[in-house]
C-alpha positions, 0 to 999 in steps of 0.5 A: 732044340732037342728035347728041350721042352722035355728039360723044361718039364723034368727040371719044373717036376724033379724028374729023372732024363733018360738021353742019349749023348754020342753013343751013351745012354745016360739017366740024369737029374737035369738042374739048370738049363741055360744059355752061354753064346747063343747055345743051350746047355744042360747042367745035369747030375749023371745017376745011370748010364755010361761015358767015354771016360768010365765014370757014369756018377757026377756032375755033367754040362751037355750041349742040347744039340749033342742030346738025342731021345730026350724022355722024362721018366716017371721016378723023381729026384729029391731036389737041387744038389750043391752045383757049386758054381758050375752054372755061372758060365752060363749067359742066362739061366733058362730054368732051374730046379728048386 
């Protein structure tokens, strides 16, 4: 899957992703990446970048299919927000930030 590895790494370190989803370059804190039905999903703080919708700050759930040029950058997020119970969809938990 794209970039996966690259999740694994930013969420195990606290590292902010930089990708892109369709035509928007989005900065986020990835938290949880896990599995629902055979596919891969990111749940991931938005922190920079632009949507479809306006709002680029908040809570967002990306398919990793969906995510190109997938890259770690070098500034680190402080740690696990309160994602509530966004996560419990998922079948498997993969990784998740501590």
């Amino acid at each position: 899957m794209a970039g996966e590895a690259e999740l694994r790494r930013a969420i195990s370190e606290r590292r902010l992703v930089a990708c892109d989803f369709g035509s928007d370059p989005r900065v986020v804190e990835p938290h949880v990446l896990g599995l629902k039905e055979r596919t891969e999903y990111l749940l991931a703080y938005q922190v920079g970048g632009t949507t479809s919708r306006g709002s680029s700050i908040g809570w967002r759930v990306f398919a990793l299919a969906e995510l190109a040029n997938v890259r770690l950058l070098d500034q680190p997020f402080l740690g696990p927000r309160n994602w509530g119970s966004r996560h419990t969809t998922l079948d498997a938990i993969l990784a998740v930030v501590r």
